[in-house]
Each structure stands twice: as structure tokens, then as C-alpha cells.
C-alpha positions as CSV (number, residue, x, y, z in Angstrom):
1,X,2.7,27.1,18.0
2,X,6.2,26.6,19.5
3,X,9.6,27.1,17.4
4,X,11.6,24.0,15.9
5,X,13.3,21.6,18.3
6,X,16.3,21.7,15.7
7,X,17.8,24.9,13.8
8,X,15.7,26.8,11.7
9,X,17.7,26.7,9.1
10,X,18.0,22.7,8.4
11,X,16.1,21.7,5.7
12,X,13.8,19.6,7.8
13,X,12.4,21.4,10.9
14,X,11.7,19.5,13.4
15,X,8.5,20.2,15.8
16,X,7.0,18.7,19.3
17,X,4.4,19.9,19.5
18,X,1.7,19.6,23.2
19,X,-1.1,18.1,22.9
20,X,-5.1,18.8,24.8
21,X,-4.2,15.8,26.5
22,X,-1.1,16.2,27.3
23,X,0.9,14.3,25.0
24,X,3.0,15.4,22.4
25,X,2.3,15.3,18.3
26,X,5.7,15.3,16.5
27,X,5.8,17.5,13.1
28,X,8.5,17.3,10.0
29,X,8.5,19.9,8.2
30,X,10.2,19.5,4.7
31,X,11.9,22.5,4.2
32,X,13.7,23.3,1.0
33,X,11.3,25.3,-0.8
34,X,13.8,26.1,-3.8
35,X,13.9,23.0,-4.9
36,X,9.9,22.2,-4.0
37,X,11.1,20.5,-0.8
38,X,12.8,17.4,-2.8
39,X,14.3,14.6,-0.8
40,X,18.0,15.3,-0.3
41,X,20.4,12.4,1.6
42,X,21.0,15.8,4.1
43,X,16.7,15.7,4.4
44,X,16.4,11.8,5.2
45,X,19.4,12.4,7.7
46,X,17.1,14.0,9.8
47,X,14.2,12.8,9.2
48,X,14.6,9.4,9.6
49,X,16.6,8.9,12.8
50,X,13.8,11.6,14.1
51,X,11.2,9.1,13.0
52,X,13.1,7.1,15.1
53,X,13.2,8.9,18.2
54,X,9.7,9.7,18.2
55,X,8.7,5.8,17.7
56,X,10.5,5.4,21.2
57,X,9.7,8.6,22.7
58,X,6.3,7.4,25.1
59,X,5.0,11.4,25.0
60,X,4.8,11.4,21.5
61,X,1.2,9.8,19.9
62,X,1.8,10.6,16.2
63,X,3.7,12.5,13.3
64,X,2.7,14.8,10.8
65,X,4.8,14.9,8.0
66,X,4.2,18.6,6.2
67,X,5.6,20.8,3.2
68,X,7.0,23.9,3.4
69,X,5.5,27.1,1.5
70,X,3.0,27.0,-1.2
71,X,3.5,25.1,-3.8
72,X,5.0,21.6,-2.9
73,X,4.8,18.8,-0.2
74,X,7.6,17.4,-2.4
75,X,8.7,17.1,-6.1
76,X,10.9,14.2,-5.9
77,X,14.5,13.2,-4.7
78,X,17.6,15.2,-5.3
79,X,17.9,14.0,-8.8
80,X,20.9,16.5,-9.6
81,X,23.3,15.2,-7.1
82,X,22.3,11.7,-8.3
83,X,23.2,12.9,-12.2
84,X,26.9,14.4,-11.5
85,X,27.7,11.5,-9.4
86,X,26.2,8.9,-12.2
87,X,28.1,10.7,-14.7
88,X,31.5,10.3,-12.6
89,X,31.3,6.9,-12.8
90,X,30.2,6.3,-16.8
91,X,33.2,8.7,-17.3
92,X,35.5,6.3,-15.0
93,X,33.9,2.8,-15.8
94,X,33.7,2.1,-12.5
95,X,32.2,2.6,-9.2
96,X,34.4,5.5,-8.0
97,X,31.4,7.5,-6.9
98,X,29.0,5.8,-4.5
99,X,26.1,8.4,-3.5
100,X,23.8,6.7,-6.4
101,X,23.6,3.5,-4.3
102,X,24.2,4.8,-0.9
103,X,21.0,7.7,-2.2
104,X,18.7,4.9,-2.9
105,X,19.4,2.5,0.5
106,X,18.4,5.8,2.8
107,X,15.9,7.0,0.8
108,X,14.1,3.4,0.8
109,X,15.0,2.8,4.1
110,X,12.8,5.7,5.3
111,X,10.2,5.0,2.8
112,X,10.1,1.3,4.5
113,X,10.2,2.8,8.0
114,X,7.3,5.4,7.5
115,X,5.1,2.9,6.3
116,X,5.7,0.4,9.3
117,X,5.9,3.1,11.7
118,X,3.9,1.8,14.9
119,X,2.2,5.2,15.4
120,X,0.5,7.3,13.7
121,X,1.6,9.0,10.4
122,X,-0.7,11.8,8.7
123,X,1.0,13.4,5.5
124,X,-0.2,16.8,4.2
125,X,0.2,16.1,0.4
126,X,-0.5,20.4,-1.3
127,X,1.0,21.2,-4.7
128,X,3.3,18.9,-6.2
129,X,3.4,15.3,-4.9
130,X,5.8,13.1,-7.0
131,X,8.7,10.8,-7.3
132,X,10.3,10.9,-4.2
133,X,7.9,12.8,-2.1
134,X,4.9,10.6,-3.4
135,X,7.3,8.1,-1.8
136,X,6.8,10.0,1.8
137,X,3.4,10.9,1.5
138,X,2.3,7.7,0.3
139,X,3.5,5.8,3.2
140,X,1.7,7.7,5.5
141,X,-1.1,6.0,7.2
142,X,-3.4,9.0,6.5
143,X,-2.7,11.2,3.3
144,X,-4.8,14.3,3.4
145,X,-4.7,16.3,-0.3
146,X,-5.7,19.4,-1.3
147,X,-6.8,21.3,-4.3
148,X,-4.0,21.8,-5.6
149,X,-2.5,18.2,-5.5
150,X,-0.7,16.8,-8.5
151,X,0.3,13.5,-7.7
152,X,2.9,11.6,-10.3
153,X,5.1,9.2,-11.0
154,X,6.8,11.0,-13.7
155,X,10.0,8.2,-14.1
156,X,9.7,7.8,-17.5
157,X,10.5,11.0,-18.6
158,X,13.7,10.8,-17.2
159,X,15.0,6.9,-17.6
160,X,14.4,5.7,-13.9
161,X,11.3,4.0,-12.7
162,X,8.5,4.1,-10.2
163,X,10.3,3.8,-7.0
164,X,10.6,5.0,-3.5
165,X,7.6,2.0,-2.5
166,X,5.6,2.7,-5.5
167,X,6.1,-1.1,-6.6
168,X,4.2,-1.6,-3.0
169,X,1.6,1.9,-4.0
170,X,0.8,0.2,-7.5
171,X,-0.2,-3.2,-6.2
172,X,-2.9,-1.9,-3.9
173,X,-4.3,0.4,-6.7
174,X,-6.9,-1.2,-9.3
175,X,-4.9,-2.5,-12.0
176,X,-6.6,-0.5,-15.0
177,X,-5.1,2.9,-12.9
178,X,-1.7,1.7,-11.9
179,X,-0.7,0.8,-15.4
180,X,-1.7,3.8,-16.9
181,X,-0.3,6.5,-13.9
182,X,2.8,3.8,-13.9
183,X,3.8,3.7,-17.6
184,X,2.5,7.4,-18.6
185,X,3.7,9.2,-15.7
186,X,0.1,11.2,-15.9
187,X,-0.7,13.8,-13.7
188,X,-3.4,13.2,-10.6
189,X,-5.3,15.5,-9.0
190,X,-6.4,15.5,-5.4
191,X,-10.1,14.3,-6.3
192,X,-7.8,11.3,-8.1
193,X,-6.0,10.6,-5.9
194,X,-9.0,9.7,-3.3
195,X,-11.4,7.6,-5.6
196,X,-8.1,5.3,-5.9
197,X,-7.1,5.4,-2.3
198,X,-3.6,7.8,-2.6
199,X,-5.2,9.9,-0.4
200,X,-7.5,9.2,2.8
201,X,-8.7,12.9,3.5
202,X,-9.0,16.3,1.9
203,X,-8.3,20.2,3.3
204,X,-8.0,23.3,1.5
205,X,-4.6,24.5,0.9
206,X,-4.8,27.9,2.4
207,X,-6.5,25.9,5.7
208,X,-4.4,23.0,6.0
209,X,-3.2,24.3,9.7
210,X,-6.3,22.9,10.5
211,X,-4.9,19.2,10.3
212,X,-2.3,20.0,12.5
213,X,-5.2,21.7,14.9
214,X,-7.2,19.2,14.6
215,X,-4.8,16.6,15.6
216,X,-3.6,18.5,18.8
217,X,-7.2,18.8,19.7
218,X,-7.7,15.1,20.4
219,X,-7.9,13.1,23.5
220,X,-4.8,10.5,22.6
221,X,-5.4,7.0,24.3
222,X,-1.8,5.9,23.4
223,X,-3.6,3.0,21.6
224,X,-2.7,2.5,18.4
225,X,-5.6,1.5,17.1
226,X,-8.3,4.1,19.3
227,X,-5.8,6.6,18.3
228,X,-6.4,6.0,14.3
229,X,-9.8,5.5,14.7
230,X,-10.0,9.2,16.2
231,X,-7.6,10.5,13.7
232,X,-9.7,9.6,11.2
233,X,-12.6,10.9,12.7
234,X,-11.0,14.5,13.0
235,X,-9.8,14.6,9.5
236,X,-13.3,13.5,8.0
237,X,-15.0,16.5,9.8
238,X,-12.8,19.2,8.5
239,X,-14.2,21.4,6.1
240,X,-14.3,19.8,2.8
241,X,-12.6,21.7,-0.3
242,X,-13.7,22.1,-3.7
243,X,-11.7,19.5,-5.5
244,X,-11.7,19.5,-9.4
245,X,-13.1,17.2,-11.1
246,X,-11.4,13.8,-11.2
247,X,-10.0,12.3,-14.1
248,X,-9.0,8.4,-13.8
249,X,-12.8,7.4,-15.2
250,X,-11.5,8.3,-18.4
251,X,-8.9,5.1,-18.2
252,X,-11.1,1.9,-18.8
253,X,-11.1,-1.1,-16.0
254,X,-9.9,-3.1,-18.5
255,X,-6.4,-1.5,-19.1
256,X,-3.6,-3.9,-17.9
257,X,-0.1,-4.3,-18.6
258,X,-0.7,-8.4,-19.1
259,X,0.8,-10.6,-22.6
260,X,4.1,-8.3,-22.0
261,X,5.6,-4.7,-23.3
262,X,4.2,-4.7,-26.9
263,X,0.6,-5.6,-25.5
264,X,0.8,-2.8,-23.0
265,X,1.6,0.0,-25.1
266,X,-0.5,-0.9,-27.5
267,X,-3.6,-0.8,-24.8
268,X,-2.1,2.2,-23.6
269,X,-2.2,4.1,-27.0
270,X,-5.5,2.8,-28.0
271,X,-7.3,5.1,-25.6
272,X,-5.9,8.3,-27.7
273,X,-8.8,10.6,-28.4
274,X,-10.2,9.5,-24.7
275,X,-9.6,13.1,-23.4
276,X,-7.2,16.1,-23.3
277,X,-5.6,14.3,-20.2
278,X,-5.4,10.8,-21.1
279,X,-3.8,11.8,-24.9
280,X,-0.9,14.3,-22.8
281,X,-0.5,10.8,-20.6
282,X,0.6,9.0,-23.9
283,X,2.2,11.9,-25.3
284,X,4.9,11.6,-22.0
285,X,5.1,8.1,-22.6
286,X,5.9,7.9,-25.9
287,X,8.5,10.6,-25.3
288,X,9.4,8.8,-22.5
289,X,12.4,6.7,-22.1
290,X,11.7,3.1,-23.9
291,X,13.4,0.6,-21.5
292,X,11.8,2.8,-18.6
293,X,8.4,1.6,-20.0
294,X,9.9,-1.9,-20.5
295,X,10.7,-2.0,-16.4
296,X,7.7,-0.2,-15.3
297,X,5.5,-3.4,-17.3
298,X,7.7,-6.1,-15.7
299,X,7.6,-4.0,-12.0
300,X,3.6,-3.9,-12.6
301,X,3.8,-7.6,-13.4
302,X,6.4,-9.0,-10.3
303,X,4.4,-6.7,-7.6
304,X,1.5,-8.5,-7.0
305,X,3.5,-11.4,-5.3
306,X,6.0,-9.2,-3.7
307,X,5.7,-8.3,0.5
308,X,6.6,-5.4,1.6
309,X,10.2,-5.7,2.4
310,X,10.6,-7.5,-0.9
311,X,8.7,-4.7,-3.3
312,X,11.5,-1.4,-1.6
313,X,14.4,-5.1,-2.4
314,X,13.3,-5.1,-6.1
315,X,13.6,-1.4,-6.4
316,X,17.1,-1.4,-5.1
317,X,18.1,-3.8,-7.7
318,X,16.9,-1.7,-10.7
319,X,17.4,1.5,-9.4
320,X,20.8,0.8,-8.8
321,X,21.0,-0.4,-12.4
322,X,19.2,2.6,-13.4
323,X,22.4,4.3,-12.3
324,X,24.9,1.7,-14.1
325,X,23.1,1.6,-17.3
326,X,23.3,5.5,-18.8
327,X,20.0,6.5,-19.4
328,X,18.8,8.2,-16.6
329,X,21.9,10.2,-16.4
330,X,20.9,11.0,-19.8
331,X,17.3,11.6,-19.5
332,X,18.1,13.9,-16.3
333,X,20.3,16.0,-18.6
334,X,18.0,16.6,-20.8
335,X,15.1,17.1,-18.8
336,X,16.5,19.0,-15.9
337,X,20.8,20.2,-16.6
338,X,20.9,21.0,-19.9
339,X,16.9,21.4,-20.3
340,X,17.0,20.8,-24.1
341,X,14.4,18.0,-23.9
342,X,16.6,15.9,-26.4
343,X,17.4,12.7,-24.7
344,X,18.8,10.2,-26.6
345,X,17.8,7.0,-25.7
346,X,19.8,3.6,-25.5
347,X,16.9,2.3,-27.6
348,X,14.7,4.9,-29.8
349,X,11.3,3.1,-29.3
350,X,9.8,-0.1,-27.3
351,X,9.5,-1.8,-30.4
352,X,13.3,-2.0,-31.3
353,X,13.7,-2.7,-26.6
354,X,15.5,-5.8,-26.4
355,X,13.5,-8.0,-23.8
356,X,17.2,-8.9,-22.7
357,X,18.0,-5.3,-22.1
358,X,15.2,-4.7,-19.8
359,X,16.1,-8.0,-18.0
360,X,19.7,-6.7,-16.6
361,X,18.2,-4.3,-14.9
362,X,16.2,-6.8,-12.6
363,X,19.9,-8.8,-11.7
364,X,21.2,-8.2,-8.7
365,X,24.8,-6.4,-8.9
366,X,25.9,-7.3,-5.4
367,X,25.6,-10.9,-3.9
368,X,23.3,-9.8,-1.0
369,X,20.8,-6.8,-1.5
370,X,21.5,-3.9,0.8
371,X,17.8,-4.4,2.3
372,X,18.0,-7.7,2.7
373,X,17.2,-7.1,6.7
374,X,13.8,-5.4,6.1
375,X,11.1,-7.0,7.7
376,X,13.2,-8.8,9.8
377,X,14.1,-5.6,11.9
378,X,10.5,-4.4,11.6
């Protein structure tokens, strides 16, 4: 395999790599392994206007999108850079700081432009798969998981919300799962994630070269759609790995988050006693923060309508209120600064949440949303 087209020591390499039929399969490597490869504004500063290139480039057929090292594809966006610039601005009363926003525009905008990329995307999803990084994986065209896949949207633990196109992930899950995964923040595994459609394809992790083998084995027709038929085709015949066993039959079909926030939870802590899994799931989002919960039932309720442009629009409205209001500066000291796993809530429980509260964070603070060309440009 040849070297990075890019320095080796960026924290996403960059690969071209030839194909059997002479074509070239583009590889991004994520490659901050300290931090389990989370998404940095640095990261999406490569990545995307490579994504970019490559969409133009005529010898390239595809991208793989891959993890570096063992143990993560990605755990999530740089979350401590967000904090200390959230807390400038709480400490100034003002804007004087604007990564937060600036963070949230880049990050979506590469979400957005992964999942309406006009070729090929396959995503190796090993280890940890949340947050952020769920929001690369999942936007893949083909998601390939391994055995050890643990695919969350953990938000609520730390006073944000499932973002990064999750709005657009939740709405094509069944709606008894994406409640539960959305306002528990419980843990998937890889077998999970394929009975509800997260992933497409599975590998073992200490074989998941093989993906990237398999791709540049193909005969590429520069078709878009021959091209993912055959993808698909390769990935099926790889050797299958032994998956544990899936989890999501314990939540019933009938969960939803309909009649509001109080219904909800109350659905959601009715299963306790279901299983082991399902009562850690409740345990997270009780802990969790309350007007998280509150936004993650309104987001669940707002998706079904939304198109795609309109779902990554929503999330830049409340996450940019997630950084105005102060607690997920607060829940990310707790969780991940200070790591005393105290936070203290602007509210101490859904049932003292004002419905109000949970409302300004679905106003728009600017007169025209920073995404409002998505879709158009697409």
C-alpha cells in the first residue's frame, strides 16, 4: 500500500490509492489516536475540502473513510476546545469567542457533504462509534462494523444533543429504537447496529484491511449506481465475524416519544427490570442532563417532516444554543475536565423542565441560519 499523499503526521492522512482497474480509491484515515480519533476543526480542514477534490477528481471511484489504531473509528468531536471556548463567553456575557459556532457550521457542513457525496462512501466503524464520529460514519453510504462496535449517542450525559445528522439518522430508524438510543444515550453493538440499518456490512476487527482489499479489487465502471451495486457485493462476501449478541429486542415496538416529555420518560422508565442493558440506558438518562432529554423528545418529534438540508439547519439552531445556555459547558466539566461526575443542572429533573426553557433552544439566534444554502448547492 502506498504512503499518505499528505504528511504523515496530520491528523488525517490522506491516501490514493490504484485500483485492479486502474482507477484510484481515495482513503481518510482519522488519525488522532490519543483522543480516539475525535473530530477536531484541524480534522474537518482536511477532510472535507479532500472530499471535495476527490468528488471532482475523474480517477477517483470511491472513499473509504477509516480509524486509526485499535480501539476507535471516532469517539466524538473535540468537545474540550468547545468547553474553554463556551466558558470564555459565559465569563464575558457575550460572544467574544466564536469557535462554538464556527465548530458546529464545519462539522455539519461535512456531515451534509458525506452524505450527498456523488460517489461512493464506505466507512469502517471498529471500537468506539459516537457523537461526532457516528456523525461521519453514519453518513457513509456503506457502514461496515465490527465486533467491537459501540455505537452511541451519548449527548445527554453531557447537556448537548444528538447532532452531527443524527436528527436525519433517528428518522430513518424504527421509532421504538430511536427514542430509546436518542434519550438514553445507550450503548449499541455492531450486531445492533445492523438489525436497525446503522450499519450495512460487518468484518472482523483484526481483518478489516480486507474492506479496503476488497474495494481495490473491483472492476470500477465509473457508474454510480454499477459501482454500488458491486460494492456491496464485495462487502457481503467477506468473511463474516462473530458478532455478540444484539440487544435492541429488549426495547418494545411500542416505545415512542409521542403526548410530550413527561409521557416519554415515563415509557422510557417503565421498561426497568427489561435487562442489565436497558436499566444502565435509564440509569444515563436519568443522570443525564434534564433539558437535554427535553430537546432530544421535541428533535424526535420535528424530524419526521424535516429534509435533509433542513434536519443538519435544526441542529445548528440548538446546538448553537447548547453553547449559549450553560449546561453543556457544565456537563463537559464534569464529565470530561474536572471528571467529578457532579453536574449541576439548570433544572434538577424533567419534572421541574420548563416547557419554555426547552423552547429557546429551538429559536434561531441569528436572522438567517448559517446553512441556509444546503441543498441548494448540493
Amino acid at each position: 500500500m502506498s504512503g499518505p499523499v499528505n504528511d504523515a503526521g496530520q491528523p488525517v492522512l490522506l491516501f490514493e490509492h490504484a485500483t485492479a482497474s486502474g482507477h484510484v480509491l481515495a482513503e481518510a484515515r482519522l488519525n488522532a489516536e490519543k483522543t480516539l480519533n475525535s473530530l477536531s476543526l484541524p480534522m474537518i480542514e482536511i477532510l472535507h475540502p479532500a472530499l471535495n477534490r476527490w468528488a471532482a477528481d475523474d480517477r477517483v471511484v470511491g472513499v473509504l473513510i477509516t480509524g486509526s489504531g485499535d480501539r476507535a473509528f471516532s469517539a466524538g468531536g473535540d468537545i474540550q476546545a468547545l468547553y474553554h471556548a463556551m466558558v470564555r463567553n459565559h465569563e464575558a456575557g457575550e460572544t467574544v469567542d466564536p469557535y462554538p459556532e464556527r465548530f458546529f457550521e464545519e462539522e455539519y457542513r461535512l456531515d451534509y457533504r458525506i452524505h450527498t457525496y456523488p460517489k461512493p462512501v464506505i466507512s469502517v466503524g471498529h471500537g468506539v462509534v459516537m457523537g461526532g464520529g457516528l456523525g461521519v460514519f453514519s453518513g457513509a453510504a456503506f457502514r461496515v462494523v465490527t465486533e467491537t462496535s459501540r455505537i452511541a449517542l451519548p449527548e445527554v450525559s453531557i447537556g448537548l444533543f444528538p447532532d452531527a445528522g443524527a436528527t436525519w439518522l433517528l428518522r430513518s430508524l424504527p421509532r421504538h429504537a430511536a427514542t430509546f438510543i436518542a434519550m438514553t444515550g445507550a450503548h449499541l453493538n455492531g450486531a445492533d447496529a445492523l438489525a436497525l440499518g446503522m450499519g450495512t456490512h460487518a468484518v472482523a476487527t483484526a481483518e478489516r484491511d480486507r474492506v479496503r482489499e476488497a474495494l481495490l479489487a473491483l472492476s470500477w465502471q465509473q457508474d454510480a449506481a454499477a459501482d454500488r451495486a458491486a460494492v456491496g457485493e464485495a462487502l457481503a462476501a467477506l468473511p463474516a465475524p462473530d458478532l455478540p449478541e444484539s440487544r435492541i429486542d429488549a426495547v418494545p415496538e411500542s416505545l415512542s416519544a409521542d403526548g410530550g416529555l413527561a409521557a416519554a420518560v415515563a415509557r422510557v422508565r417503565a421498561l426497568a427490570g427489561t435487562s442489565d442493558w436497558v436499566d444502565g440506558a435509564i440509569d444515563t438518562m436519568n443522570r443525564g442532563c434534564p433539558a437535554s432529554v427535553g430537546v432530544v423528545v421535541e428533535q424526535l418529534a420535528r424530524a419526521p417532516a424535516l429534509s435533509i438540508g433542513d434536519c443538519f439547519r435544526l441542529e445548528m439552531v440548538v446546538a448553537t444554543q447548547c453553547a449559549l445556555h450553560r449546561d453543556f459547558a457544565e456537563g463537559v466539566r464534569a464529565r470530561l475536565i474536572d471528571k467529578d461526575n457532579q453536574p449541576a443542572w439548570r433544572f434538577d429533573s424533567v419534572e421541574t423542565l420548563p416547557a419554555a426553557y426547552v423552547a429557546e433552544h429551538f429559536e434561531a439566534p441569528w436572522p438567517r441560519n448559517p446553512l441556509h444554502d444546503l441543498e441548494a448547492t448540493s
